[in-house]
VOBA-1610 file (N, C-alpha, C; in pm, whole numbers, padded with zeros to 5 digits, always signed):
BEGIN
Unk+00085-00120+00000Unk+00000+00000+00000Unk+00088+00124+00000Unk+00112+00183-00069Unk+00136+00314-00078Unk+00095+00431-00019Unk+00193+00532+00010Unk+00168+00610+00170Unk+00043+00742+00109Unk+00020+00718+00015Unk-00042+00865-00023Unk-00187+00766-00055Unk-00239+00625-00080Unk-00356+00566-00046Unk-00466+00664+00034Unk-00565+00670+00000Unk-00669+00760+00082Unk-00791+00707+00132Unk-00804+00788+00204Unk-00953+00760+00318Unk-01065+00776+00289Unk-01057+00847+00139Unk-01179+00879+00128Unk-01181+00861-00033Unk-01183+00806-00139Unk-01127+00797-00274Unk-01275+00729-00354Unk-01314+00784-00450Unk-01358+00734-00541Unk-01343+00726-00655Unk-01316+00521-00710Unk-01253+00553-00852Unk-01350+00467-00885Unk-01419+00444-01058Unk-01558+00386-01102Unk-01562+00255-01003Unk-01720+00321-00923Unk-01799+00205-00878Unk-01687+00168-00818Unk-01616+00231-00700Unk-01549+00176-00552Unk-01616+00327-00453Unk-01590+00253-00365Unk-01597+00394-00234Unk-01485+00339-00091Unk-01387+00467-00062Unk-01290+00390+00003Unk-01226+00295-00050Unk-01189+00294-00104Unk-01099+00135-00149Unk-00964+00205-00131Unk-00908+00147-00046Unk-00761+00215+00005Unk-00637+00103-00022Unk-00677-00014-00075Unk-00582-00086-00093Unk-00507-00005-00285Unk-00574+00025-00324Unk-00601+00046-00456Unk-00493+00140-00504Unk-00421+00148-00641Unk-00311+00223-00699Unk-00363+00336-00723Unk-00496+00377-00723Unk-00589+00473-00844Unk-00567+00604-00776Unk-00490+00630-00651Unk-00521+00754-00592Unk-00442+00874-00645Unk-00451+00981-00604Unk-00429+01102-00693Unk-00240+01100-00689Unk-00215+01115-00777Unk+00002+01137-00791Unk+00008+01243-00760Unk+00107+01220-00660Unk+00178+01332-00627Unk+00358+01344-00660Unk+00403+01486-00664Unk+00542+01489-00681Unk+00641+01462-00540Unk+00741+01515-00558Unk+00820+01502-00454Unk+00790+01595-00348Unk+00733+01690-00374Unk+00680+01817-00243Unk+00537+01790-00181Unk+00488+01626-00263Unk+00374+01603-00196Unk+00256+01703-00300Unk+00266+01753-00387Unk+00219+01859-00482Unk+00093+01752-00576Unk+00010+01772-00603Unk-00094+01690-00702Unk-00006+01723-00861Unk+00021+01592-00941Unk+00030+01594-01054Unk-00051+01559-01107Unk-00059+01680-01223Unk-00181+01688-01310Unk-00169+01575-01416Unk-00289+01582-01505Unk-00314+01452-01593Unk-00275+01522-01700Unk-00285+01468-01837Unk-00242+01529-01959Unk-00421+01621-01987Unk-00347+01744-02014Unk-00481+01819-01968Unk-00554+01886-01924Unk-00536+01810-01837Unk-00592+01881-01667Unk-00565+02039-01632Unk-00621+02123-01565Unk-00576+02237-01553Unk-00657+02311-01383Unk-00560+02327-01349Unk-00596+02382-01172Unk-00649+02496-01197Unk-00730+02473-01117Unk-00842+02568-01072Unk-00831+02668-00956Unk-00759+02634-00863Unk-00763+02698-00724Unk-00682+02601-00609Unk-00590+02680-00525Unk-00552+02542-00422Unk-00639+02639-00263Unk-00640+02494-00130Unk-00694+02579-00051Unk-00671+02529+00065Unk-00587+02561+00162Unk-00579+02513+00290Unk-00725+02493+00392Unk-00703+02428+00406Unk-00885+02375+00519Unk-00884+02224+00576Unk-01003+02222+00638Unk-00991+02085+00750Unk-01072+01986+00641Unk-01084+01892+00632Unk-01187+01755+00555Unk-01204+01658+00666Unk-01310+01620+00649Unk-01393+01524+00715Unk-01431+01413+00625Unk-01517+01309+00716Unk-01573+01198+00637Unk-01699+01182+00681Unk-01786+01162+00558Unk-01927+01141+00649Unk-01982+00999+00582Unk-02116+00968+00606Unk-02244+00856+00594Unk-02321+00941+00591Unk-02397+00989+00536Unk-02529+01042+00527Unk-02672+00952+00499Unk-02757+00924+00606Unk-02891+00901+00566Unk-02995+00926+00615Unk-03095+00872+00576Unk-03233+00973+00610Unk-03246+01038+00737Unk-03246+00954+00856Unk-03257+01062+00927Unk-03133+01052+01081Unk-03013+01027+00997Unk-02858+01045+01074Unk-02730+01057+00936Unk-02656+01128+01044Unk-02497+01111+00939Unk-02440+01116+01038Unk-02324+00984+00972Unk-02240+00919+01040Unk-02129+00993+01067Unk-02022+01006+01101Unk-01905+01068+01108Unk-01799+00931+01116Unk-01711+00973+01028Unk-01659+00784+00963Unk-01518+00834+01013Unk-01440+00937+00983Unk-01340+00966+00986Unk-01276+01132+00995Unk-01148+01188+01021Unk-01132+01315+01013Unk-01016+01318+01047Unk-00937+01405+00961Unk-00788+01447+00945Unk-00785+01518+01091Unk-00705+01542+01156Unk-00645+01640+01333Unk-00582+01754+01242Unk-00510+01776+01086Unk-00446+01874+01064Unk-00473+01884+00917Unk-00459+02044+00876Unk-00535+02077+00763Unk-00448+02024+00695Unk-00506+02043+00547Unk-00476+01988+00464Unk-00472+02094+00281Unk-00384+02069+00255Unk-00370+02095+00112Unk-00491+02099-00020Unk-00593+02200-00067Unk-00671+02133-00120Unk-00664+02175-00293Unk-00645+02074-00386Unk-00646+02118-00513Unk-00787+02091-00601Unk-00824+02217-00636Unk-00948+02199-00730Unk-00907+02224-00895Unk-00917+02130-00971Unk-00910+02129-01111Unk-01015+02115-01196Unk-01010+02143-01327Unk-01140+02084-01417Unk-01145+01989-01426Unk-01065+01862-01365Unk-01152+01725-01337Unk-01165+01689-01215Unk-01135+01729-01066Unk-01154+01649-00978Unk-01117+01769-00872Unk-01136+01757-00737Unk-01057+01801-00616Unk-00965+01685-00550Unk-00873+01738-00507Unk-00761+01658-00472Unk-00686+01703-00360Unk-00697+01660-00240Unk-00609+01701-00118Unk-00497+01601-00041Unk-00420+01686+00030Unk-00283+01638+00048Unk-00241+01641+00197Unk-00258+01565+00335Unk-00190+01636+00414Unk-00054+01560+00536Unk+00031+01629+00550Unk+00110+01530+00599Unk+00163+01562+00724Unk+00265+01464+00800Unk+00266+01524+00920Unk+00140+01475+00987Unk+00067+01421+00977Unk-00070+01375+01057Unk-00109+01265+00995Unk-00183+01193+01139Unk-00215+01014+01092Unk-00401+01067+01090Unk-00431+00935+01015Unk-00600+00972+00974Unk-00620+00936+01142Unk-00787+00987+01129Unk-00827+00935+01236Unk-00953+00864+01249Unk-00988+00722+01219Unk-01080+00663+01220Unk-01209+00714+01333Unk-01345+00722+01297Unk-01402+00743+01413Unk-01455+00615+01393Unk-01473+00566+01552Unk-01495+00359+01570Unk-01400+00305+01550Unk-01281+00345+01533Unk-01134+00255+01470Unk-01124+00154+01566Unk-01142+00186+01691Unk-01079+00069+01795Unk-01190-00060+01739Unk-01256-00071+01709Unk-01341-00137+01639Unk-01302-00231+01519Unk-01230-00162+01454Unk-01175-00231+01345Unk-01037-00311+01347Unk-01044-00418+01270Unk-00904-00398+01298Unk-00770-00367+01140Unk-00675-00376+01192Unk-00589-00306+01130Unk-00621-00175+01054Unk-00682-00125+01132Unk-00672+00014+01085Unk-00609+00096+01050Unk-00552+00212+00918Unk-00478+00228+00895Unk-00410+00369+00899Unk-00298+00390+00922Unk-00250+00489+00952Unk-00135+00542+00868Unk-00161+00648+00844Unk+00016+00731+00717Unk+00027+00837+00770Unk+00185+00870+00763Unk+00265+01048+00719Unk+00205+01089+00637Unk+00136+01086+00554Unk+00090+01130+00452Unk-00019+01106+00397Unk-00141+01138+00415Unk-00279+01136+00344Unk-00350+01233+00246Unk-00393+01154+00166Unk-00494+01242+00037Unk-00573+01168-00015Unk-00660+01209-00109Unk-00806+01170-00139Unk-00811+01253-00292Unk-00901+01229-00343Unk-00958+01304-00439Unk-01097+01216-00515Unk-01186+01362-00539Unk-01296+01318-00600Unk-01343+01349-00738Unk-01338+01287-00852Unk-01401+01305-00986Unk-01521+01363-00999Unk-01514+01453-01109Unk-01626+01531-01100Unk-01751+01481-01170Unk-01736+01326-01240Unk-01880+01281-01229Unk-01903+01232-01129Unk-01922+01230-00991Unk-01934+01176-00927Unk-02064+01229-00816Unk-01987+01364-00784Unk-02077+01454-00665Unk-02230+01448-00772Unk-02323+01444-00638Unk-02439+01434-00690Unk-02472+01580-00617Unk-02444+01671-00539Unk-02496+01779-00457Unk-02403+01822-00372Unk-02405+01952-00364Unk-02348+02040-00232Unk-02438+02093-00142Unk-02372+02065-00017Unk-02461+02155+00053Unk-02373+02263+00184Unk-02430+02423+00155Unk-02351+02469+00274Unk-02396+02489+00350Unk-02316+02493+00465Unk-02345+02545+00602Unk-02257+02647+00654Unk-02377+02729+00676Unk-02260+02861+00758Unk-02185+02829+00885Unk-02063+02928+00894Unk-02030+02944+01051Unk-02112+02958+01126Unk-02036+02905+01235Unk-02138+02896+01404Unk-02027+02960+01437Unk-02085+02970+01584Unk-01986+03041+01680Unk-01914+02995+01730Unk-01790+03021+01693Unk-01666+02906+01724Unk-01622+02813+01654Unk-01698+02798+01524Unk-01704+02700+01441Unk-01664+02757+01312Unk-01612+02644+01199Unk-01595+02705+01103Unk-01708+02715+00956Unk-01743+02764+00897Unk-01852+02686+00749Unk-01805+02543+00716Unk-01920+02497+00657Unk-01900+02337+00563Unk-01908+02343+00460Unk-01895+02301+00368Unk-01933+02213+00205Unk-01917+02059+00229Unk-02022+02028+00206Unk-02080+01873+00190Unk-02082+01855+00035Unk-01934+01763-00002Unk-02000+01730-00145Unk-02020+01567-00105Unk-02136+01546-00170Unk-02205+01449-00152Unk-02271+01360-00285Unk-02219+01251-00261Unk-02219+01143-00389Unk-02343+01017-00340Unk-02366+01008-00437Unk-02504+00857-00470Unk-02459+00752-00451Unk-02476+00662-00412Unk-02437+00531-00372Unk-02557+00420-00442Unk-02463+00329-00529Unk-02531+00183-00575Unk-02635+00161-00431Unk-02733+00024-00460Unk-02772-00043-00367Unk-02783-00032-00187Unk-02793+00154-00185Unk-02821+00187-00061Unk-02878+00337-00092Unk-02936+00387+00043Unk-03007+00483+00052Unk-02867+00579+00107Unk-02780+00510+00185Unk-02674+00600+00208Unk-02606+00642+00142Unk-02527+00762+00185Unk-02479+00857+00097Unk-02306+00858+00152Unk-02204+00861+00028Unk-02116+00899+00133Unk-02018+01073+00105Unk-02007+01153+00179Unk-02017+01269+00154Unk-01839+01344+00219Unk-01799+01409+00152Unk-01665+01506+00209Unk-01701+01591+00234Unk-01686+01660+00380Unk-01624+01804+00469Unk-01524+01854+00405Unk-01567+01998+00351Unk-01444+02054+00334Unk-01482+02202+00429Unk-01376+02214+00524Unk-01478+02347+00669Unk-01327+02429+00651Unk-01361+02569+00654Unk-01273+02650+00663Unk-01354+02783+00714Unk-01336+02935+00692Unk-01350+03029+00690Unk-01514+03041+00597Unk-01589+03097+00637Unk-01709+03134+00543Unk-01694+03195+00405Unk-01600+03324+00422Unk-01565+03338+00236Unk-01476+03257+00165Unk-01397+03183+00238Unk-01276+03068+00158Unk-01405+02947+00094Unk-01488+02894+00209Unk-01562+02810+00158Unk-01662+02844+00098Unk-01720+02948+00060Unk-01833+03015-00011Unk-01770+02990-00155Unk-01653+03099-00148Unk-01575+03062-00329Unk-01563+02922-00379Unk-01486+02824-00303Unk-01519+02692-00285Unk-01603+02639-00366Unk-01762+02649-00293Unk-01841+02596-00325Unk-01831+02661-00507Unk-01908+02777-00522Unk-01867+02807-00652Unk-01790+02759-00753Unk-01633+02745-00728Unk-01538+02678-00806Unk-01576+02546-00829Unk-01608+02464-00762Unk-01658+02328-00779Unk-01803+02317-00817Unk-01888+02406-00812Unk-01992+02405-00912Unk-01967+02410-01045Unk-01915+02540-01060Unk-01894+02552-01190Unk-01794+02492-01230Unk-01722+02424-01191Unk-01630+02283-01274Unk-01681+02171-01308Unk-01789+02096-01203Unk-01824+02024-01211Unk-01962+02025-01332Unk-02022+02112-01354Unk-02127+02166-01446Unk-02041+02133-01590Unk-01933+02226-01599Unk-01827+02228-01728Unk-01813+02118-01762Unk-01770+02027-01632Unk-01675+01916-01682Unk-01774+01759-01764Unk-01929+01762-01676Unk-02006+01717-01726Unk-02077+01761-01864Unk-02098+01884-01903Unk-02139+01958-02049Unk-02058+01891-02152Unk-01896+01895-02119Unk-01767+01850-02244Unk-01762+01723-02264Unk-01816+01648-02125Unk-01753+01505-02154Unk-01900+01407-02196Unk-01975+01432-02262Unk-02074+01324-02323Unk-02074+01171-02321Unk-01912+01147-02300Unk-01912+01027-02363Unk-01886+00959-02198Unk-01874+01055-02085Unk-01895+01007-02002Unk-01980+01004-01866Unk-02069+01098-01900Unk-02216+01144-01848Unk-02314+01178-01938Unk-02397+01056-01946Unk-02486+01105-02038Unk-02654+01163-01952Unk-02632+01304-02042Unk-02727+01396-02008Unk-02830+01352-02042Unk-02968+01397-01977Unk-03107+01445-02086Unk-03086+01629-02050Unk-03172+01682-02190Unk-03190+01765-02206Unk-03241+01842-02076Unk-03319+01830-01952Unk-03293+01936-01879Unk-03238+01892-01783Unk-03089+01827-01770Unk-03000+01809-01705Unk-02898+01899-01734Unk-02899+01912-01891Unk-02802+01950-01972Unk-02841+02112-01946Unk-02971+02137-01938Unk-03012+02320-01936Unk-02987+02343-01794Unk-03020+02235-01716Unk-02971+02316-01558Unk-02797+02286-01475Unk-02728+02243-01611Unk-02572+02214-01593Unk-02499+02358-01656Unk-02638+02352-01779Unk-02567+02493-01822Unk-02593+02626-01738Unk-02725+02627-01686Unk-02711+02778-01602Unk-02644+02733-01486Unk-02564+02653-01379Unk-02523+02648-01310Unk-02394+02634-01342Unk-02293+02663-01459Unk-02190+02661-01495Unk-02205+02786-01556Unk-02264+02924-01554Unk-02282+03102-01584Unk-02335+03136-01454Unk-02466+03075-01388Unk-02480+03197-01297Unk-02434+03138-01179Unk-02411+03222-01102Unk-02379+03201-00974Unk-02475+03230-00858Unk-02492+03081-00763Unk-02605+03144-00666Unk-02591+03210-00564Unk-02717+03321-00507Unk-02688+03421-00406Unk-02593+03332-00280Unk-02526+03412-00196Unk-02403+03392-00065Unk-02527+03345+00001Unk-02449+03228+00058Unk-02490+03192+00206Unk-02543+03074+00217Unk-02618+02966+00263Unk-02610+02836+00297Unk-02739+02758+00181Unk-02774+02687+00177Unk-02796+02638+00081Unk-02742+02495+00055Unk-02863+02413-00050Unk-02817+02311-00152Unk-02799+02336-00302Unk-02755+02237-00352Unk-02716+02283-00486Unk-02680+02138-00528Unk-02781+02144-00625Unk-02836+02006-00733Unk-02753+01962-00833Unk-02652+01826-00820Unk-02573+01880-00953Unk-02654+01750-01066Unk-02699+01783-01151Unk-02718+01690-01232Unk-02601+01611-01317Unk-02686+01425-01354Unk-02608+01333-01464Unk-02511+01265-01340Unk-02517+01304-01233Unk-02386+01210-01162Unk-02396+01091-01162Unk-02327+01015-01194Unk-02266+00883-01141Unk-02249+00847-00981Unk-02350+00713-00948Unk-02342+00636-00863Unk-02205+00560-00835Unk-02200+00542-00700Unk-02085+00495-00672Unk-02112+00388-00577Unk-02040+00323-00560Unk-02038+00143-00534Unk-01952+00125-00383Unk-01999+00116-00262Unk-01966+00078-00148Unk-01802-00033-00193Unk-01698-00025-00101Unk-01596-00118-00150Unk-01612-00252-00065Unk-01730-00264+00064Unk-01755-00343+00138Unk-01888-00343+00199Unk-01921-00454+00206Unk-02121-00452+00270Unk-02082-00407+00371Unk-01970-00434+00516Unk-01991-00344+00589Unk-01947-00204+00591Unk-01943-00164+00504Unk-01980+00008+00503Unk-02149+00022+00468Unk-02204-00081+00423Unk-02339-00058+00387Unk-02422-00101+00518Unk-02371-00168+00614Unk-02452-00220+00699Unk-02387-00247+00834Unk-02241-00154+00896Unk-02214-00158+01009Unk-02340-00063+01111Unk-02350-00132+01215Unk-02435-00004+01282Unk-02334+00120+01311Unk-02429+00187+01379Unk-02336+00320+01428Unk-02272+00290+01603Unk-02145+00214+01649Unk-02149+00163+01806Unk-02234+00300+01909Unk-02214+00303+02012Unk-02268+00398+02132Unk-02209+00532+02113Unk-02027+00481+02149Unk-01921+00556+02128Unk-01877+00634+02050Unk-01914+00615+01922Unk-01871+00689+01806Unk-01972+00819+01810Unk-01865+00972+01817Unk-01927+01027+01800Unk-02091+01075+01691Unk-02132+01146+01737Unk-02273+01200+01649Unk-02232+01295+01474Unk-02310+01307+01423Unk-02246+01421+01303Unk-02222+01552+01366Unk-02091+01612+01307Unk-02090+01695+01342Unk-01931+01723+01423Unk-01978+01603+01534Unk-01842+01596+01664Unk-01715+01621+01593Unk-01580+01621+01649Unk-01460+01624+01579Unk-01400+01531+01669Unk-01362+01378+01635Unk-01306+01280+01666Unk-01182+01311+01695Unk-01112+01229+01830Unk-00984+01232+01839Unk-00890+01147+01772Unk-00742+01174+01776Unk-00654+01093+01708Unk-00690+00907+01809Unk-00634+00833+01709Unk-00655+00669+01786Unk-00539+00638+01732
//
């Protein structure tokens, strides 16, 4: 397994699969290398989380202790952070749970099915929930990205309108209907009013649990609620 493997990775129809080669390259400074192509969008220091989302709970699966590196491109977001071990929430639970110097993730932009923000609290920082469809469950599994309210406001934006773009160009790998295609296009020109909110992305691609128990562990006593910020294990 390779030290840059991630906690949170989706590559076609896996979720989590951390044994897997597919995760984002990096250079020698730990830097995201781009694809033939590819072109960065924005980088952004902030905290990431891990969630479960369903009807009426979200799980809290996991969460970095130290920020992290975040790269947004016209195909994917991609973060980097090192110096810090993941931190399973329920880990004592599992076993061999896994731990690196070095963690990152990244998500393809057919993938997110919706954002959703949340403003600062008091004491707290804003969220973006991008949040993806899952095969053969009602659950959802979703990335924290929490920083500052205007860092994550632009955020959200940049990854709208990439993800809108990136689905319009690529046909051959999201196939639209026509008012998928009209509400990809005004959400890749206008921009919606500041402040908390969902935001619908049409044509996404479902994604595929890498294990039934991610589809069907309970939630133990112990493990914090959504929301909490888990300690290192």
């Amino acid at each position: 397994m390779h030290d840059d493997a991630s906690p949170f990775f989706i590559a076609p129809h896996r979720f989590d699969a951390v044994e897997d080669d597919g995760g984002p390259v990096l250079d020698r400074r730990h830097e995201l290398v781009p694809e033939s192509g590819e072109r960065t969008l924005g980088r952004h220091r902030l905290d990431v989380a891990g969630y479960l989302l369903g009807p009426t709970e979200a799980r809290h699966r996991w969460a970095l202790p130290a920020a992290v590196t975040l790269t947004v491109t016209d195909h994917r977001l991609a973060y980097v952070g090192t110096g810090s071990q993941l931190a399973l929430v329920g880990a004592r639970h599992r076993r061999n749970s896994r731990t690196s110097a070095l963690v990152s993730g990244q998500i393809r932009w057919q993938w997110p099915s919706r954002l959703e923000l949340s403003p600062a609290t008091e004491g707290g920082p804003a969220r973006l929930l991008v949040v993806c469809d899952a095969l053969r469950t009602i659950q959802q599994p979703a990335l924290a990205l929490l920083g500052p309210a205007g860092q994550i406001e632009q955020l959200a934006q940049e990854i709208r309108r990439a993800v809108a773009t990136f689905r319009l160009t690529r046909p051959e790998l999201v196939d639209l209907s026509p008012p998928e295609r009209d509400a990809l296009s005004r959400l890749a020109l206008v921009a919606p009013g500041p402040g908390p909110g969902r935001v619908v992305l049409p044509g996404s691609l479902p994604v595929e649990f890498h294990s039934r128990d991610d589809y069907y562990r309970p939630r133990h006593a112990d493990e914090p609620p959504y929301g909490a910020v888990s300690g290192q294990r």
